[in-house]
C-alpha positions as CSV (number, residue, x, y, z in Angstrom):
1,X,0.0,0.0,0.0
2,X,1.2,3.6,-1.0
3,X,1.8,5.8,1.8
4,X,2.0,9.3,2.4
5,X,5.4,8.9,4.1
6,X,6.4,7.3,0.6
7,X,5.1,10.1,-1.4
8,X,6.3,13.1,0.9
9,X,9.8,11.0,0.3
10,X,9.9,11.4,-3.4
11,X,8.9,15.3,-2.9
12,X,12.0,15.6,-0.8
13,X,9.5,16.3,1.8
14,X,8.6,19.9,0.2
15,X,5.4,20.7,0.2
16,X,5.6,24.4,-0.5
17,X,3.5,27.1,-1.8
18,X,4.0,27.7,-5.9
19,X,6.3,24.7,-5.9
20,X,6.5,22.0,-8.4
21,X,6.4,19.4,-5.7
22,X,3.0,20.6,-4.6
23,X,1.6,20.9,-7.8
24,X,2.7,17.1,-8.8
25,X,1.3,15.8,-5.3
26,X,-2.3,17.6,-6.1
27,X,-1.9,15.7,-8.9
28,X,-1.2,12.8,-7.4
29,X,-4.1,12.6,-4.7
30,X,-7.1,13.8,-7.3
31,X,-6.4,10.9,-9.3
32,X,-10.0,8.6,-9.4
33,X,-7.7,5.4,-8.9
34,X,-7.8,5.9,-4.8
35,X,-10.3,4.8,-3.3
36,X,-12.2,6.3,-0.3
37,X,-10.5,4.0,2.3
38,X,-6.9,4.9,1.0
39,X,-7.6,8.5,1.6
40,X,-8.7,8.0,4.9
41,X,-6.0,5.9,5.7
42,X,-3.5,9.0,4.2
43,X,-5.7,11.7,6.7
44,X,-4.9,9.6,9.2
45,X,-1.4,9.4,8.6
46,X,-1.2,12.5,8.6
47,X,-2.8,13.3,11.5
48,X,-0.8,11.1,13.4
49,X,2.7,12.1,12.2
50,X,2.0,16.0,12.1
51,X,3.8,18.1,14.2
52,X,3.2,21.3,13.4
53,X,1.6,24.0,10.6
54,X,4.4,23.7,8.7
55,X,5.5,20.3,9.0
56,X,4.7,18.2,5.0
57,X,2.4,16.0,7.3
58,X,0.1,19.6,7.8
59,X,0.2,20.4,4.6
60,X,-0.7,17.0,3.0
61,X,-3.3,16.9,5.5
62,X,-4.8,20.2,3.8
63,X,-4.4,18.9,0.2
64,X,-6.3,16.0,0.9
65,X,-9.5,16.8,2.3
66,X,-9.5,19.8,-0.8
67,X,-9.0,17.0,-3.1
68,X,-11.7,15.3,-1.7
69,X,-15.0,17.2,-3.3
70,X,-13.7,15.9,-6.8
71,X,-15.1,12.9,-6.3
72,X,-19.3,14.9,-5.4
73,X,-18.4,17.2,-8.2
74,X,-17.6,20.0,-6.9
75,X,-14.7,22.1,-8.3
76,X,-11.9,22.4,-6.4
77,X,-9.1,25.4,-5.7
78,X,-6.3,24.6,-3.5
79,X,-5.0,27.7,-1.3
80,X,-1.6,28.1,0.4
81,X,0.2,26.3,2.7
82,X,1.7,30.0,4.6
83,X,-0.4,33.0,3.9
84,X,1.4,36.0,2.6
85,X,0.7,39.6,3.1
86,X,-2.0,41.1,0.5
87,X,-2.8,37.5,-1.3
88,X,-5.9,35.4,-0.7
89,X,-5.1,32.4,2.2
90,X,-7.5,30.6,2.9
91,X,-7.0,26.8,2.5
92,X,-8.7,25.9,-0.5
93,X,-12.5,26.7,-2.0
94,X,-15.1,23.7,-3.3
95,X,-17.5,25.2,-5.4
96,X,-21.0,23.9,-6.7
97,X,-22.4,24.5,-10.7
98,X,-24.5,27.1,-9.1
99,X,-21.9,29.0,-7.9
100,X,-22.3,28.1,-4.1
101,X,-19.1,28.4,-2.3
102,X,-17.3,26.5,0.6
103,X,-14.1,28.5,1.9
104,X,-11.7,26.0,3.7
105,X,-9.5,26.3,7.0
106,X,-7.6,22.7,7.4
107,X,-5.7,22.0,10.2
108,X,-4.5,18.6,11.6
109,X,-4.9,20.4,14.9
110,X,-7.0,23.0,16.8
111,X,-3.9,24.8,17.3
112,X,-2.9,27.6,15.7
113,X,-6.0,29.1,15.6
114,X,-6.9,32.6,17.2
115,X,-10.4,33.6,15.8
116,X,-13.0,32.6,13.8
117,X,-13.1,36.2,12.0
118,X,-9.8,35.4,9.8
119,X,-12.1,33.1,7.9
120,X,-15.0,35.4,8.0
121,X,-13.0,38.5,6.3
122,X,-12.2,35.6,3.4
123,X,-15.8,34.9,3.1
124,X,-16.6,38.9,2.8
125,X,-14.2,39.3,0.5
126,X,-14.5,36.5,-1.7
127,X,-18.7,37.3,-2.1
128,X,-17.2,41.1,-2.8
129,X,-14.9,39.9,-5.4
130,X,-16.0,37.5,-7.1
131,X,-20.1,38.3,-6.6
132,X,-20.7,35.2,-4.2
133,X,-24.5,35.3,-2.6
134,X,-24.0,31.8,-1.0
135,X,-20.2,31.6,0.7
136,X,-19.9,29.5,3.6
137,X,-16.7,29.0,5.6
138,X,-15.7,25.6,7.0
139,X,-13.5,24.4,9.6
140,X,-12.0,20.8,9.0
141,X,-10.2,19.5,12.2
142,X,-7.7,16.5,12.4
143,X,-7.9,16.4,16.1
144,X,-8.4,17.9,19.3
145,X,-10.3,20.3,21.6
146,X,-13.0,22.0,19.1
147,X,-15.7,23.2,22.2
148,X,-13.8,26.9,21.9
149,X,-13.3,27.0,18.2
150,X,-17.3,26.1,18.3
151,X,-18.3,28.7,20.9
152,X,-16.2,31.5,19.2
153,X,-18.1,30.6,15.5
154,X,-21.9,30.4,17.4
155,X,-20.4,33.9,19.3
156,X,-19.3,35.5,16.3
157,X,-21.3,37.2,13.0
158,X,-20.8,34.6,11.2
159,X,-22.8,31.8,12.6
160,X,-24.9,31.7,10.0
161,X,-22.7,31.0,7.6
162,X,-19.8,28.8,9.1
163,X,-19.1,25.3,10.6
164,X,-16.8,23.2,11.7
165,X,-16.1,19.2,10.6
166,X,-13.9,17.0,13.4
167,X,-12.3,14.2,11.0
């Protein structure tokens, strides 16, 4: 069985943004030839072996569960890895025919994140940009303590219009 260790391996373990390594291992992961239970068995690996936002484990982690919505038919956008000053980084988008729009925050972790309102200011400026009316934004979790991450989304301005998925 193909693992993600394996694959990271032959990347040199560089999962960067705007890097050729990244762009062959989207490849790699939307092919139709995996099947549901191999992905899940990469998330978890993943999961297990991440230590950190920055770590190839993280970032697989992220490209994975974007590559995921291929297979309902949504069309996909993957985001960055490392956000960078006065570019759009959010995680990834799925997007219906209709033009209904999920905005992605992946983490194997509930740590790093602050506040719900980073994703929020992506969903107000996606809609303004590209004339959304139904933008959503979605948390998807590897692991750990999500009660606070769920109190600050039902707290905040968003609640209507984001939610949060514990793999």
């Amino acid at each position: 069985m193909t693992e993600i260790k394996d694959v990271l391996n032959l990347l040199d373990k560089e999962l960067k943004d705007d890097t050729e390594q990244a762009k062959r291992f989207r490849k790699f992961v939307e092919q139709e030839k995996w099947t549901t239970e191999q992905m899940r068995k990469w998330l978890d690996e993943c999961i297990y072996n991440s230590s950190g936002a920055h770590d190839p484990y993280n970032r697989a982690f992220q490209d994975l569960v974007i590559s995921l919505w291929i297979k309902l038919g949504f069309e996909i956008q993957y985001g960055r890895y490392t956000g960078k000053s006065g570019e759009e980084n959010y995680d990834g988008t799925w997007k219906r025919e209709n033009g209904d729009t999920i905005v992605l925050e992946v983490k194997t972790s509930t740590w790093p994140i602050g506040s719900v309102r980073q994703l929020g200011e992506y969903l107000e400026i996606l809609s303004k940009k590209e004339d959304i009316k139904n933008i959503f934004g979605l948390y998807v979790i590897g692991k750990g303590d999500v009660q606070p991450l769920i109190e600050q989304i039902l707290g905040s301005k968003y609640k209507n219009r984001m939610r949060l998925i514990l793999y």
